[in-house]
C-alpha positions as CSV (number, residue, x, y, z in Angstrom):
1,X,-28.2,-12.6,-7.4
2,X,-28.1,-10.5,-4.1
3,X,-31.4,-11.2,-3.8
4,X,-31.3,-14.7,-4.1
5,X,-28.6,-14.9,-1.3
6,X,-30.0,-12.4,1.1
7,X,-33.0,-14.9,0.5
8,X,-30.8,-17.9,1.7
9,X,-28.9,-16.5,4.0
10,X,-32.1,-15.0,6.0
11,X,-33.6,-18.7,5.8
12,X,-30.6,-20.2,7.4
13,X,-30.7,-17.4,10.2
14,X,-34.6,-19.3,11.0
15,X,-34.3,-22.6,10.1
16,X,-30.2,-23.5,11.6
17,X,-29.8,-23.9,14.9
18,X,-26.7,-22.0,16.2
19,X,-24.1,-22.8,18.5
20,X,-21.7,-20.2,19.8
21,X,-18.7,-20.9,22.3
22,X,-16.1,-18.8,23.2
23,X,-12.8,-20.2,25.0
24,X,-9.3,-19.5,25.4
25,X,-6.9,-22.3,24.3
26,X,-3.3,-22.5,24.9
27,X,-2.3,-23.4,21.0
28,X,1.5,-23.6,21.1
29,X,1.6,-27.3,20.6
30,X,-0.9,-26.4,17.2
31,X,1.8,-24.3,16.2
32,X,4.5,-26.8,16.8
33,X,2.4,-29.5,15.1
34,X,1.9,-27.0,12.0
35,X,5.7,-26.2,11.7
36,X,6.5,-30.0,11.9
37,X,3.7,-30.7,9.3
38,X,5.2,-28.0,6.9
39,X,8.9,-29.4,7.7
40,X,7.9,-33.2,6.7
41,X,5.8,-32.4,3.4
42,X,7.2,-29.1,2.3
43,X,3.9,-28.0,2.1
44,X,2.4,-24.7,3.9
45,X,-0.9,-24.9,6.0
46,X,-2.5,-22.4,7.6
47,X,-4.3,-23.0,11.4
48,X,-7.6,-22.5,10.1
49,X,-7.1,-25.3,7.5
50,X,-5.8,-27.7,10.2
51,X,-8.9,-26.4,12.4
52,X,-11.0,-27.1,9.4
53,X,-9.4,-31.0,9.1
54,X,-10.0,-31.6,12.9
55,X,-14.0,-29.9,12.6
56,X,-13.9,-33.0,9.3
57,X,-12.7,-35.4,10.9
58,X,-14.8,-34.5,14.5
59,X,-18.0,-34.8,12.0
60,X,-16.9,-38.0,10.6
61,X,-16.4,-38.7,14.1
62,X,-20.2,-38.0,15.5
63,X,-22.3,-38.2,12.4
64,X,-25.3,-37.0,14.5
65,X,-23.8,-33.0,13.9
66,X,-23.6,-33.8,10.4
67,X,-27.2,-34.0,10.4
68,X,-30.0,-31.8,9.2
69,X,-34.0,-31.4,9.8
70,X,-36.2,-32.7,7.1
71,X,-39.0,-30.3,7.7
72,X,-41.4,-32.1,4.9
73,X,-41.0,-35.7,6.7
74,X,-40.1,-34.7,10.6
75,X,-36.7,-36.3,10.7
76,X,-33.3,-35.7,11.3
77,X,-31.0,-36.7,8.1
78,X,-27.7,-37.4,8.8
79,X,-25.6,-37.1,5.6
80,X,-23.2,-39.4,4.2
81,X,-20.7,-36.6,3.3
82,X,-19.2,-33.5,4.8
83,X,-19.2,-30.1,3.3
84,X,-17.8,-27.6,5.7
85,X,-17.7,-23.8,4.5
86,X,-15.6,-21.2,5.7
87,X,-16.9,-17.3,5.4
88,X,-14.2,-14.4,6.4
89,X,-15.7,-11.2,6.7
């Protein structure tokens, strides 16, 4: 199984394109917006789930970075869904 994953993981290292930015954001009004979310529905949320939604929704938004290299035929697929993973190390 390790093998199999250090297999995948080491193709996506080659084959994804990466994209790295770091900036500093005032998030109070995030915060505030969480608090009110969790007031109204009685539910709890974390920021990274409500970061997660917005990175959704901003696909949604501009299907062309929900899109992937069809190396076989030489195109770009943009998908009709949106899977978005999280890994914490």
């Amino acid at each position: 199984m390790r093998k199999i994953i250090a297999g995948r993981l080491s193709h996506s290292r080659t084959t994804i394109p990466e994209a790295t930015i770091w900036l500093e954001v005032d998030a109070t009004e995030l915060a505030a917006a969480k608090d009110r979310l969790q007031k109204s529905t009685g539910e709890r949320f974390s920021l990274t789930a409500l970061i997660a939604r917005f990175a959704v929704v901003g696909l949604g938004r501009y299907p062309i970075l929900n899109s992937s290299v069809d190396d076989a035929a030489g195109d770009i697929v943009q998908h009709a869904s949106i899977g978005l993973g999280l890994a914490a190390q």
